[in-house]
Backbone bond lengths (Angstrom), bond angles and torsions (degrees), N, CA, C in turn:
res aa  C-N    CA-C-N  psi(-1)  N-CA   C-N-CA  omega(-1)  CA-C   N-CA-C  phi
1 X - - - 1.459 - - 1.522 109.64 -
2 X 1.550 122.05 93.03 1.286 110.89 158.61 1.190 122.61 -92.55
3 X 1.573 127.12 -29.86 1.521 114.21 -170.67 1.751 123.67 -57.39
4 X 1.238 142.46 124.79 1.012 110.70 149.35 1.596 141.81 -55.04
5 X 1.226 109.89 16.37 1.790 115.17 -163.11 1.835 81.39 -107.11
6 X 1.316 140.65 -16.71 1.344 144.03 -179.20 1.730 113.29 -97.05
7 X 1.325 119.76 -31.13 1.125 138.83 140.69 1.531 128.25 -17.46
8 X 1.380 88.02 -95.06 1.494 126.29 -164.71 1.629 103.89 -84.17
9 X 1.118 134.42 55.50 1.659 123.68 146.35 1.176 124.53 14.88
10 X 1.437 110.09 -110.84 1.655 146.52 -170.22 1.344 127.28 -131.11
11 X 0.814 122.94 155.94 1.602 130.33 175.80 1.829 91.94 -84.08
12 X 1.224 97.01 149.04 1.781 113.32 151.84 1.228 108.09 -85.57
13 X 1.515 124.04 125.42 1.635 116.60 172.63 1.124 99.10 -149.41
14 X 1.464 109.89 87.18 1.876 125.70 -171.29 1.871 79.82 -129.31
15 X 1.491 90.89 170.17 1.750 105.81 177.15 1.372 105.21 -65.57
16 X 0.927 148.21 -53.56 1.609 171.63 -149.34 1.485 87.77 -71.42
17 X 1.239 126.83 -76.20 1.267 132.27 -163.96 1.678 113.05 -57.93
18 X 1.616 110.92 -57.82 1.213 125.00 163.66 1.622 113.39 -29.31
19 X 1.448 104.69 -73.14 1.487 95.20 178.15 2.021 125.28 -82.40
20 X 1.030 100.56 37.41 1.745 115.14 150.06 0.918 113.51 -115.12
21 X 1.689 133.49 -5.26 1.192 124.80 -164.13 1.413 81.18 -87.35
22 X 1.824 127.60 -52.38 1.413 113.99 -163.30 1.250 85.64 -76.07
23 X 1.222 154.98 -52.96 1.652 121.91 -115.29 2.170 87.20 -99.29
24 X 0.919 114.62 -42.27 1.964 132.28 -173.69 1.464 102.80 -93.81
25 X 1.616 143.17 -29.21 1.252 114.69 176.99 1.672 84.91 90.55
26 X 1.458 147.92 -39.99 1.053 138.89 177.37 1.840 133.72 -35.56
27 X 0.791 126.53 127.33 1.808 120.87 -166.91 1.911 110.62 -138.52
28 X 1.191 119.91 115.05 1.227 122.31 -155.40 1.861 98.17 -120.05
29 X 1.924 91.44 138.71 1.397 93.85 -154.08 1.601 88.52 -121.77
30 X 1.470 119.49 169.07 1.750 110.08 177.26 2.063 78.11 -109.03
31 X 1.117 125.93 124.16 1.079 136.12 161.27 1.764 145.00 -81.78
32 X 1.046 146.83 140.95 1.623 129.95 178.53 1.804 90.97 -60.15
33 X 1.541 97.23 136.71 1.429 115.06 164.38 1.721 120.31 -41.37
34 X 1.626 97.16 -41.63 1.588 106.83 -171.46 1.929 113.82 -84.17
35 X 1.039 100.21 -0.07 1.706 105.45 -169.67 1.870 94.05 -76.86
36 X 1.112 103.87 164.25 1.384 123.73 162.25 1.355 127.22 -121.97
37 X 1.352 100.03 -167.82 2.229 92.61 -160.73 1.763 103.08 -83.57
38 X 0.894 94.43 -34.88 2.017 102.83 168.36 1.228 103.64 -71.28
39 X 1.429 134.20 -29.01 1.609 105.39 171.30 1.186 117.89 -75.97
40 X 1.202 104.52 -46.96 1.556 123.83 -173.82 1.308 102.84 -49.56
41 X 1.375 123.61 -51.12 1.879 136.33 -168.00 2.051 85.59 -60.01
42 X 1.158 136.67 -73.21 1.015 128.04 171.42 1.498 150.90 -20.33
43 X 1.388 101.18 -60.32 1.128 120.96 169.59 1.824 114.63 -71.58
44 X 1.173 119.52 -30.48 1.596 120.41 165.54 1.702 93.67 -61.45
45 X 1.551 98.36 -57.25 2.006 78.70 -166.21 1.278 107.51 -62.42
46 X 1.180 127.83 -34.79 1.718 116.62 -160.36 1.815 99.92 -71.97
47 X 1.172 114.85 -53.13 1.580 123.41 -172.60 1.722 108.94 -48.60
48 X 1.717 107.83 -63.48 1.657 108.92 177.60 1.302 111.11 -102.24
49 X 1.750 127.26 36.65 1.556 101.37 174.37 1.303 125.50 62.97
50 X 1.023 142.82 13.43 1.336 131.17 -172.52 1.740 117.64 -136.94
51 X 1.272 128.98 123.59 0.980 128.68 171.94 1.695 136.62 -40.91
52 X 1.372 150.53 109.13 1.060 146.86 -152.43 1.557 107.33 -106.97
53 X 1.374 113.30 132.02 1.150 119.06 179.61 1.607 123.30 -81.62
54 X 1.446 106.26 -50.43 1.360 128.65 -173.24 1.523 125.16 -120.71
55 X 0.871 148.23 158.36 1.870 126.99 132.87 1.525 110.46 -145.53
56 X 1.256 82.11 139.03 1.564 101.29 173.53 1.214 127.30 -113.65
57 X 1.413 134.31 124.19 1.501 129.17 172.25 1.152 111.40 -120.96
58 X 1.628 99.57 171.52 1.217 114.16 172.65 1.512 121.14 -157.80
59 X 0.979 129.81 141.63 1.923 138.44 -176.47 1.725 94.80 -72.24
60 X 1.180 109.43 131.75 1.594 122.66 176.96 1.304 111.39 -118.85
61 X 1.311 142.87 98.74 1.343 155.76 -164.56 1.840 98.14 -57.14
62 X 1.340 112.95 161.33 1.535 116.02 -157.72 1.726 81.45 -109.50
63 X 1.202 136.45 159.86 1.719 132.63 -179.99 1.452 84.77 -118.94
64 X 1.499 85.78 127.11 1.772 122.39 152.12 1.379 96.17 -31.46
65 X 1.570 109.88 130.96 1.101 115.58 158.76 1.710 116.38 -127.11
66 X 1.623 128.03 -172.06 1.162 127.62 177.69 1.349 118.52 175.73
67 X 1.292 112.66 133.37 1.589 125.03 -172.02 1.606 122.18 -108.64
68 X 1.056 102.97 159.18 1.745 85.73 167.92 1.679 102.91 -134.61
69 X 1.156 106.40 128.20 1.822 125.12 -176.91 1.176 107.40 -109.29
70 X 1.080 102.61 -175.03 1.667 113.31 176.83 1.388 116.27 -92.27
71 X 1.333 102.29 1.61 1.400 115.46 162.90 1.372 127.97 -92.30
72 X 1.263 87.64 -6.98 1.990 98.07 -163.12 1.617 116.78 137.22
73 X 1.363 99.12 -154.59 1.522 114.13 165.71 1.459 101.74 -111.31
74 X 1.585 95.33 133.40 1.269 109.19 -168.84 1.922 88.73 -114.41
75 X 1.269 114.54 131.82 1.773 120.31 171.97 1.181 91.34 -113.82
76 X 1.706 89.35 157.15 1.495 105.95 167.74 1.912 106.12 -175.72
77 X 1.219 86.90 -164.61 1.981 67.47 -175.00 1.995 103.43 -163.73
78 X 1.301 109.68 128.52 1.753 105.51 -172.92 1.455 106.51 -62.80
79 X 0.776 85.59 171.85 1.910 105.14 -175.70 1.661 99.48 -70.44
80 X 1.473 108.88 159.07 1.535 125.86 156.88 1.363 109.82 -80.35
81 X 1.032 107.22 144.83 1.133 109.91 -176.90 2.107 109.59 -140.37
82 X 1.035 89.98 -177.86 2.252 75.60 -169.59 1.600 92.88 -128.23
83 X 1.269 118.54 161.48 1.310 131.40 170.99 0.894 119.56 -139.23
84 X 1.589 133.41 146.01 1.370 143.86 -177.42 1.315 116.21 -124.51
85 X 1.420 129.87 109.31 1.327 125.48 153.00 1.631 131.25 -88.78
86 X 1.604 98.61 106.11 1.694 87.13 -178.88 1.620 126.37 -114.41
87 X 0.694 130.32 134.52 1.531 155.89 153.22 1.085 129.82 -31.89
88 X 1.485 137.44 99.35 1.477 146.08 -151.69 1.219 104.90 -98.81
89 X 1.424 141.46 -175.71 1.050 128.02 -131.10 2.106 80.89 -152.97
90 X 0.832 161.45 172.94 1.627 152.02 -131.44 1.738 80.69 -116.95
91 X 1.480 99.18 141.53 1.302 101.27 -172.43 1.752 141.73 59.24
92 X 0.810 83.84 5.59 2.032 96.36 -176.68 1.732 87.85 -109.17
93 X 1.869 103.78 145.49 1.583 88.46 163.58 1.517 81.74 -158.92
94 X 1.349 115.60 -160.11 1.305 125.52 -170.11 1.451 105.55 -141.02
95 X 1.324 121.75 148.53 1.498 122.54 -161.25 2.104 88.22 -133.00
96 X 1.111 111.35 104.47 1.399 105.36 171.29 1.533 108.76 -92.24
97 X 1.240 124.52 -11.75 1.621 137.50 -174.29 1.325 108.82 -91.52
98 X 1.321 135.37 3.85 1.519 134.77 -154.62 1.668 100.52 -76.33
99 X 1.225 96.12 131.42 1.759 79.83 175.34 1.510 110.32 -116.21
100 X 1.684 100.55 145.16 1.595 126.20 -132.49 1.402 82.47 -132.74
């Protein structure tokens, strides 16, 4: 895996996340399951310029789900998916709103 565009998913942009970005410098990414903390630490700097302090992940379990059809109950369950929280370095930040 070199690209960061295979990496790097999505941004997290929930309230929670938003306000660590101001108050911690913190920035939360939806990541490929298979990446690691050195790729991941990379690919944030190479993509937005900015130096990375930390990263943290974690595996997020997919929730049971279930329907009811005219067939029945249909189960099934979303994917896992991985998350990264990383850590900027004093003064560096990231602007996902910039208008381009």
């Amino acid at each position: 895996m070199n690209s960061q565009h295979e990496i790097l998913i999505r941004p997290i942009l929930t309230e929670k996340m938003l306000k660590m970005q101001e108050s911690q410098r913190k920035y939360g990414f939806v990541v490929s399951t298979r990446a690691n903390k050195i790729e991941i630490k990379r690919a944030v700097e190479k993509r937005f310029d900015v130096k990375v302090d930390d990263v943290a992940t974690m595996v997020v379990k997919g929730k049971a789900k279930q329907s009811n059809t005219r067939r029945g109950i249909t189960r099934g369950k979303r994917p896992d998916w991985k998350k990264a929280i990383v850590t900027l370095r004093d003064g560096d930040k990231i602007d996902f709103f910039e208008t381009t």
